[in-house]
N, C-alpha and C positions, 0 to 999 in steps of 0.2 A: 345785594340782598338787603332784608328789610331787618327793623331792631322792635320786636315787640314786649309789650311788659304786659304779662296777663296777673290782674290782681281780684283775687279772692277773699271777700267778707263776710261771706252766710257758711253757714255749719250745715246747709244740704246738701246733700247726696248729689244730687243732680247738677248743680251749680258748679259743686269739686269735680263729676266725672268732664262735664262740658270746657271747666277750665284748662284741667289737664290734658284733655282731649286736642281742644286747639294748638297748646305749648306744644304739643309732639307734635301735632301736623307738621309746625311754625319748624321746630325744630330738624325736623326731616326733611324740609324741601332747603335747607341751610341758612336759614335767617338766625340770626342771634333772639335769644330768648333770658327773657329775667320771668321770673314771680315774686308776687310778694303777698302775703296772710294778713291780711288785718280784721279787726275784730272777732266775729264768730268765726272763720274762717280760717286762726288759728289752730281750731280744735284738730284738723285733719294734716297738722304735722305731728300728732301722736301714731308713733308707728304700732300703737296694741288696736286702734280700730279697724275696724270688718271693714274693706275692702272690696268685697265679693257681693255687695247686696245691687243689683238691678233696678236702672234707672224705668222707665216708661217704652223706652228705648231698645231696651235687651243689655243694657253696654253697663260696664261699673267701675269704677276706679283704678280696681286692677289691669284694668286691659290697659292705663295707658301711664298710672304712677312708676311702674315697675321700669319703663324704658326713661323717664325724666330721672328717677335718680339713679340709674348705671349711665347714663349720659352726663351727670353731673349739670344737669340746668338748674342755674342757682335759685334757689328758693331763699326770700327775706320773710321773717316770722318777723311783725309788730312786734317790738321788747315789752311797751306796757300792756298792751291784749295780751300775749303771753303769761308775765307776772303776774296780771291781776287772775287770771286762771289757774294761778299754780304750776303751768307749764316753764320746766327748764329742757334744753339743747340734750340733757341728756334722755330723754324721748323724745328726740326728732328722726328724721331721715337723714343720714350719710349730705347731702345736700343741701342741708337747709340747716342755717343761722339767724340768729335773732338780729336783727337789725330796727332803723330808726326814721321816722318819718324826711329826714335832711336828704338821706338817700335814694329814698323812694321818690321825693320831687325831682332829683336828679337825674333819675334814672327816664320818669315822665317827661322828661323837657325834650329827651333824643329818639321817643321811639313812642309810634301809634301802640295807644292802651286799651285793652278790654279790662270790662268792669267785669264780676260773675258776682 
């Protein structure tokens, strides 16, 4: 099986539904899967946003966040996009930690990456 790291940097709608979208696929057909938030892309480990809002598509965040964190696929939140937003761990997802660009190379070196 394959090792993907799907990494997320824009604060749209559509970008988060697509990323998430794939990580589940990835994840359901049994490939190991990472994410990691950086920059604006941070904003969408605040678990008080709307979820529910409809991409182009028909499709939205909810139909595929909900099964990534009961699955426990680890999500890495950028520490300094984070802080310099005001965002701490304690509104994130069950899933997701702050982590640090050393790791994220690491993680890049072992497994084909999608950008969103």
């Amino acid at each position: 099986m394959g090792n993907f790291l799907f990494v997320l940097s824009k604060d749209e709608n559509e970008a988060f539904t697509r990323c998430c979208q794939f990580a589940k696929i990835a994840h359901t057909k049994g490939h190991h899967v990472d994410m990691f938030f950086i920059d604006g892309g941070v904003m969408w480990a605040d678990k008080s946003r709307d979820l529910s809002i409809k991409t182009t598509t028909g499709d939205c965040p909810n139909d595929y966040l909900p099964y990534l964190v009961e699955n426990e696929v680890k999500i890495g939140i950028c520490t300094p996009c984070a802080k310099n937003r005001n965002m701490d761990e304690a509104r994130f997802y069950s899933n997701m930690q702050l982590d640090g660009g050393p790791h994220l190379i690491d993680m890049a070196a072992e497994a084909k990456v999608f950008n969103f």
